[in-house]
DOROFI-945312 format. One record per atom (N, C-alpha, C): x, y, z; residue in three letters; atom name. Coordinates in nm, 3 decimals. Layout:
<sites>
[site [X,Y,Z],"ALA","CA"]
...
</sites>
This chain:
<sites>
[site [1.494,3.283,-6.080],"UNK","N"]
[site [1.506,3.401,-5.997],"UNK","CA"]
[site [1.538,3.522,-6.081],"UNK","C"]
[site [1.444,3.534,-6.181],"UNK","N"]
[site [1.516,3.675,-6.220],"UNK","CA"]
[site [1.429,3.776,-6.178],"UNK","C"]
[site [1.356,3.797,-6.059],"UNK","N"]
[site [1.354,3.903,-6.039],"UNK","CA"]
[site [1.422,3.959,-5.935],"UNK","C"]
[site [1.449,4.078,-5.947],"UNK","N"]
[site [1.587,4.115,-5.828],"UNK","CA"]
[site [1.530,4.130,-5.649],"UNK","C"]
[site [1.420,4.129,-5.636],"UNK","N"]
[site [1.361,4.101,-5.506],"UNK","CA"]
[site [1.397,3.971,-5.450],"UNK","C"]
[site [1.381,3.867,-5.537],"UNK","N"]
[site [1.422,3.737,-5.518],"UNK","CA"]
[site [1.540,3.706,-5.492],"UNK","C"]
[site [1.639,3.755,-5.567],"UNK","N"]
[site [1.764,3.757,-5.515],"UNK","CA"]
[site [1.818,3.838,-5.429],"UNK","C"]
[site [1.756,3.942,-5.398],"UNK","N"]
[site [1.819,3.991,-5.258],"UNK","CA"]
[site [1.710,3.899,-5.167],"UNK","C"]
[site [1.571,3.835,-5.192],"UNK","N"]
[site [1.557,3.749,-5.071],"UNK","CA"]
[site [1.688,3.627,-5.023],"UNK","C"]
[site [1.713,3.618,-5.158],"UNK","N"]
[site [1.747,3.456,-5.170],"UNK","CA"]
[site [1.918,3.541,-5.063],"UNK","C"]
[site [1.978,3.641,-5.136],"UNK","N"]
[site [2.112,3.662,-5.074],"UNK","CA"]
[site [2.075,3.719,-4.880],"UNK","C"]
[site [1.972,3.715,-4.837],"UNK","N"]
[site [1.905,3.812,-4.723],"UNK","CA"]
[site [1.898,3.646,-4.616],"UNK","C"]
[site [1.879,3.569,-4.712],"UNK","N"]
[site [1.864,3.423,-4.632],"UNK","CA"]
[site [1.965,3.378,-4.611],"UNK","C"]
[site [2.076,3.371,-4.724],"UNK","N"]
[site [2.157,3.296,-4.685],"UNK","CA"]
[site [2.269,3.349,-4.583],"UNK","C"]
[site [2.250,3.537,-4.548],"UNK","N"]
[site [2.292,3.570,-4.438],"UNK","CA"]
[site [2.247,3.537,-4.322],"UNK","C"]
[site [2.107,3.538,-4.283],"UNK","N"]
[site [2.056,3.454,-4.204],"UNK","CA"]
[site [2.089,3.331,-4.139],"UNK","C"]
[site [2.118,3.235,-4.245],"UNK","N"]
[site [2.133,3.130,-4.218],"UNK","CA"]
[site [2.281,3.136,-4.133],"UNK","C"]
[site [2.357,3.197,-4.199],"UNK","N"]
[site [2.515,3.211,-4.180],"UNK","CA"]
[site [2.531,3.306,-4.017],"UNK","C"]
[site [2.456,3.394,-4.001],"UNK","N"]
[site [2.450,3.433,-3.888],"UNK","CA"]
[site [2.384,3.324,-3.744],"UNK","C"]
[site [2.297,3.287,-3.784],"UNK","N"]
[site [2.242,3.145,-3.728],"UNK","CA"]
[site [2.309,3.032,-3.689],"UNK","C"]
[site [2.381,3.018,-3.802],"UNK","N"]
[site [2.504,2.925,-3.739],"UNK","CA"]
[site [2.630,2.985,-3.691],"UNK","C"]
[site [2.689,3.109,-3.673],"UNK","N"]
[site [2.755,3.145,-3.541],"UNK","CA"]
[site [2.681,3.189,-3.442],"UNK","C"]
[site [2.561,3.217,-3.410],"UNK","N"]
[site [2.467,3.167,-3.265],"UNK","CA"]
[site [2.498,3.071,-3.250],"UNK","C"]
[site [2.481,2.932,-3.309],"UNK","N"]
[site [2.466,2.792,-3.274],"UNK","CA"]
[site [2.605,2.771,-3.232],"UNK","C"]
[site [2.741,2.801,-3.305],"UNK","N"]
[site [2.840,2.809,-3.288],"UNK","CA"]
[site [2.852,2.854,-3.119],"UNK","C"]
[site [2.848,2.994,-3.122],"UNK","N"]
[site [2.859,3.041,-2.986],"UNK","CA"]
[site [2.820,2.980,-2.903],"UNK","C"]
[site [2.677,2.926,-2.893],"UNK","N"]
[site [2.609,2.842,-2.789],"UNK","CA"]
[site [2.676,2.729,-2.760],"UNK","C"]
[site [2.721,2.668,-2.850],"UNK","N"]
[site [2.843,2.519,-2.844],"UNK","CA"]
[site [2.909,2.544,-2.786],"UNK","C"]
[site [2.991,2.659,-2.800],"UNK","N"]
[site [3.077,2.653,-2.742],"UNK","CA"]
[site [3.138,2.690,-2.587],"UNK","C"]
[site [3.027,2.747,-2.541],"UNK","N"]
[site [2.976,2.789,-2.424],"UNK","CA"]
[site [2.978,2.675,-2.342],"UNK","C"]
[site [2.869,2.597,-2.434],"UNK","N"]
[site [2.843,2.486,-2.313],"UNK","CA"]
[site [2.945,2.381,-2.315],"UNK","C"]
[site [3.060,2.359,-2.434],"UNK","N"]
[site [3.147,2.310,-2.399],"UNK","CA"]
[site [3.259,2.274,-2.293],"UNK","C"]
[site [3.281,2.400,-2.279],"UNK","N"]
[site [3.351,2.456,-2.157],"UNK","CA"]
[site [3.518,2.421,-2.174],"UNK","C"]
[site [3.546,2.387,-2.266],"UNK","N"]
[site [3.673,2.307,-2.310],"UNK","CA"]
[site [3.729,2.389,-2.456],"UNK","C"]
[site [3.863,2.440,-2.408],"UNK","N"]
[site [3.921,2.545,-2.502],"UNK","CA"]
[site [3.947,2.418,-2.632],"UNK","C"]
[site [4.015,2.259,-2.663],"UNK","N"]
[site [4.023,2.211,-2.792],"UNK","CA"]
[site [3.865,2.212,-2.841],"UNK","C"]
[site [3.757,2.201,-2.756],"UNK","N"]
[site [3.623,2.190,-2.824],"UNK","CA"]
[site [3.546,2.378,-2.935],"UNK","C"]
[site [3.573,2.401,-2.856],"UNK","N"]
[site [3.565,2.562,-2.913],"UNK","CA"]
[site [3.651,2.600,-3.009],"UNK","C"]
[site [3.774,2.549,-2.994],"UNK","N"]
[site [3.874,2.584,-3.107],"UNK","CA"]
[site [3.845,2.476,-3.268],"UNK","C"]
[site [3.763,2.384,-3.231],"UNK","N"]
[site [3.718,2.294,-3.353],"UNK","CA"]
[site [3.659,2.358,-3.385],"UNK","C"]
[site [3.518,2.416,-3.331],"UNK","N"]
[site [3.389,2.471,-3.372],"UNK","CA"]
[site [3.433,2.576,-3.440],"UNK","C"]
[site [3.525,2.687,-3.364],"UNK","N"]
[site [3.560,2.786,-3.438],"UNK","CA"]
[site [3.680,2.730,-3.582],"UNK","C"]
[site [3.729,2.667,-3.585],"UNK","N"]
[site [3.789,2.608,-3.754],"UNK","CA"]
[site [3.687,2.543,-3.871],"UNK","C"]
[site [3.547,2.506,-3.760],"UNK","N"]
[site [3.454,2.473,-3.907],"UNK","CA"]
[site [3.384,2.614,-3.926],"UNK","C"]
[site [3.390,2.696,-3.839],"UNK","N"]
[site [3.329,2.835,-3.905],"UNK","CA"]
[site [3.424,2.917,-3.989],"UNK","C"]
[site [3.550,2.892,-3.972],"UNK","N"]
[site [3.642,2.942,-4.043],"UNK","CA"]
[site [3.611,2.885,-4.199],"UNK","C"]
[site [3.604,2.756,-4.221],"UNK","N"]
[site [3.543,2.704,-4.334],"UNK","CA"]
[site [3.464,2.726,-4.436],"UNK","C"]
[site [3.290,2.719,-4.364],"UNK","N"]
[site [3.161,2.800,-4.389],"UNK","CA"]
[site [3.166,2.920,-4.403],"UNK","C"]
[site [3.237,3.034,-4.323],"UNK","N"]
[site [3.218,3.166,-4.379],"UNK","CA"]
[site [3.257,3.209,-4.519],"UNK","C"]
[site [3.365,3.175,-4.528],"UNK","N"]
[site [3.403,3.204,-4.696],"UNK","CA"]
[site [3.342,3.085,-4.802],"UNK","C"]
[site [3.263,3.010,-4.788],"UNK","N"]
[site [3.166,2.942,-4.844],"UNK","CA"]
[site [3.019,3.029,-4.901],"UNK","C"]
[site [2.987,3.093,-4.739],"UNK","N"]
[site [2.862,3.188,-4.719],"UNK","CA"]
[site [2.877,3.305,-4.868],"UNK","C"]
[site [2.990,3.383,-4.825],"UNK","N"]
[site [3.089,3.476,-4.837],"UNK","CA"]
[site [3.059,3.500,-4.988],"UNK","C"]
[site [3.084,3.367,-5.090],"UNK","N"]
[site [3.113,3.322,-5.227],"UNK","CA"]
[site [3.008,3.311,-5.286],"UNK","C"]
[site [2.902,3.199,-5.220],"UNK","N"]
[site [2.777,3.209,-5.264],"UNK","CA"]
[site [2.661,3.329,-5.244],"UNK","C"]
[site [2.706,3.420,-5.172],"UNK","N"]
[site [2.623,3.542,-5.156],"UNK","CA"]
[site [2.623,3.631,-5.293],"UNK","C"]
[site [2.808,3.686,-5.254],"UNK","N"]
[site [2.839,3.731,-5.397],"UNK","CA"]
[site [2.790,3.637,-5.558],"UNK","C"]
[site [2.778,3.546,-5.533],"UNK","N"]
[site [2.746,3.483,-5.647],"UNK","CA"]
[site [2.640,3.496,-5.700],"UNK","C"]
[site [2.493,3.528,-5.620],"UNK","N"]
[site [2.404,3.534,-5.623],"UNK","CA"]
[site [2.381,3.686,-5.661],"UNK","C"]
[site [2.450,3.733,-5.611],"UNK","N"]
[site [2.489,3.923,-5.665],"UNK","CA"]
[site [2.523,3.936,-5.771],"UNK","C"]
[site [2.571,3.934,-5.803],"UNK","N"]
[site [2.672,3.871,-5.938],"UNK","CA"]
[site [2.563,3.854,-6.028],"UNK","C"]
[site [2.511,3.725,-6.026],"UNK","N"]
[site [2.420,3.650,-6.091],"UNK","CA"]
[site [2.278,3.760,-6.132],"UNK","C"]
[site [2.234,3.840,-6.025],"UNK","N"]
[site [2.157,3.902,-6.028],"UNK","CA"]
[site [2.188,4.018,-6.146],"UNK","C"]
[site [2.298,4.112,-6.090],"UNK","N"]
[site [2.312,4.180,-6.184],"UNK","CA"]
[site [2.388,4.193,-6.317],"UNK","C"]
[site [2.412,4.026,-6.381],"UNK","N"]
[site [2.495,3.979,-6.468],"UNK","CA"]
[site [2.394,4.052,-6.610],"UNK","C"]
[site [2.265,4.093,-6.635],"UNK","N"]
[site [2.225,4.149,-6.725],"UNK","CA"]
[site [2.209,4.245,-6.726],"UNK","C"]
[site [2.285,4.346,-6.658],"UNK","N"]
[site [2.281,4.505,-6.618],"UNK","CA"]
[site [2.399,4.573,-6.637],"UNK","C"]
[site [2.499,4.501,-6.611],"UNK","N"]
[site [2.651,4.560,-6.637],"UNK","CA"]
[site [2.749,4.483,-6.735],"UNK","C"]
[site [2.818,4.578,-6.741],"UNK","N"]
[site [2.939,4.490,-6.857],"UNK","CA"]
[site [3.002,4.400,-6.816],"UNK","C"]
[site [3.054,4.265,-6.897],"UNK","N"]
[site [3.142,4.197,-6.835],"UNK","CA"]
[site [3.263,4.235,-6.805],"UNK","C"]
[site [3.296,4.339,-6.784],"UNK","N"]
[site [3.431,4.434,-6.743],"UNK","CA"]
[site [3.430,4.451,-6.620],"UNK","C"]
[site [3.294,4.514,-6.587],"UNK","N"]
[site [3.286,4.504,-6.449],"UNK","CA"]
[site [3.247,4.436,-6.392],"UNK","C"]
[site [3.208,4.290,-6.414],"UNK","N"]
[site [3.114,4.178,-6.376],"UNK","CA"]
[site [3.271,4.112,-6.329],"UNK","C"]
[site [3.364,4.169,-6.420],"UNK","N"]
[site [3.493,4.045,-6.371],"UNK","CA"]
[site [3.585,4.137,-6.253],"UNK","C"]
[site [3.556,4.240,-6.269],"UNK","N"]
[site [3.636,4.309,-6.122],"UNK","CA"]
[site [3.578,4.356,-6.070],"UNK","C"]
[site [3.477,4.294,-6.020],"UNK","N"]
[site [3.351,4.185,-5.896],"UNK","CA"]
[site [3.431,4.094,-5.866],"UNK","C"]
[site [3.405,4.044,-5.966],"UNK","N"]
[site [3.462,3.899,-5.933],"UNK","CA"]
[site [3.623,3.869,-5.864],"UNK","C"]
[site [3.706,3.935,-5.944],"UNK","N"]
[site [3.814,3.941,-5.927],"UNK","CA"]
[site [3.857,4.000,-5.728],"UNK","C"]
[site [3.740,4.083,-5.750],"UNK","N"]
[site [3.737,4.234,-5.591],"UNK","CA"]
[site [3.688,4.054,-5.498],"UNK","C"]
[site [3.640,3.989,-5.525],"UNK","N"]
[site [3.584,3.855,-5.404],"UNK","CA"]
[site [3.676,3.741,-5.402],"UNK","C"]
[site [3.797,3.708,-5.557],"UNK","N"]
[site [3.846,3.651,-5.495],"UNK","CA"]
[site [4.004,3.743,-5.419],"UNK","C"]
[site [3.999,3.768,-5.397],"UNK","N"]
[site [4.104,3.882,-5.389],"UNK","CA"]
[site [4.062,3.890,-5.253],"UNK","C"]
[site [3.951,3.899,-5.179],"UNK","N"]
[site [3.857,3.900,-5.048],"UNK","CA"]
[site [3.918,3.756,-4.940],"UNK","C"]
[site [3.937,3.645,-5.075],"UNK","N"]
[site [3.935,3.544,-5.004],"UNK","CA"]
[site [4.044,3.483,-4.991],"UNK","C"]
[site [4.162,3.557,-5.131],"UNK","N"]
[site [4.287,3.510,-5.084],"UNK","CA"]
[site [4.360,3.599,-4.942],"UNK","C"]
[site [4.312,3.699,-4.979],"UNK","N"]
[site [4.380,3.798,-4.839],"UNK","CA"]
[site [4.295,3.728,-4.736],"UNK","C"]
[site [4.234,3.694,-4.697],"UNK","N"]
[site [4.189,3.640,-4.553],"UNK","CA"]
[site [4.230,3.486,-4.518],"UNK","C"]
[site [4.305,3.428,-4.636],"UNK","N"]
[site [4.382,3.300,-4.573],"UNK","CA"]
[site [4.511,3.311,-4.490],"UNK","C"]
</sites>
């Protein structure tokens, strides 16, 4: 993937996908009708999002790892996990 079209396809999908599965989410939980069933569904999305989240940026990252300094490649990095400790 080094061309940068590719990786914003590749990062454009895996939002997709991630949006796709809170539709599917939502729809579950709808037809559940049962607040412990919805409250599962919603703790495995709690899961997957900062999964999504990591590998997006990663793929960002990755993309523009031959364009910028590793100075700023690491406070990227640093700015995502910093994203993911504040949201636990």
């Amino acid at each position: 993937m080094a061309d940068e079209a590719g990786v914003v396809r590749s990062m454009a999908l895996l939002r997709m996908v991630a949006g796709s599965l809170e539709i599917i989410a939502a729809i579950l939980m709808i037809r559940s009708r049962r607040v412990g069933v919805a409250l599962r569904i919603n703790a495995a999305l709690g899961l997957v999002g900062p999964m999504i989240l990591t590998a997006v940026c990663l793929l960002g990252l990755a993309g523009l790892a031959g364009r910028i300094s590793l100075v700023k490649l690491g406070v990227v990095g640093i700015g995502v996990l910093l994203i993911l400790l504040g949201t636990r």
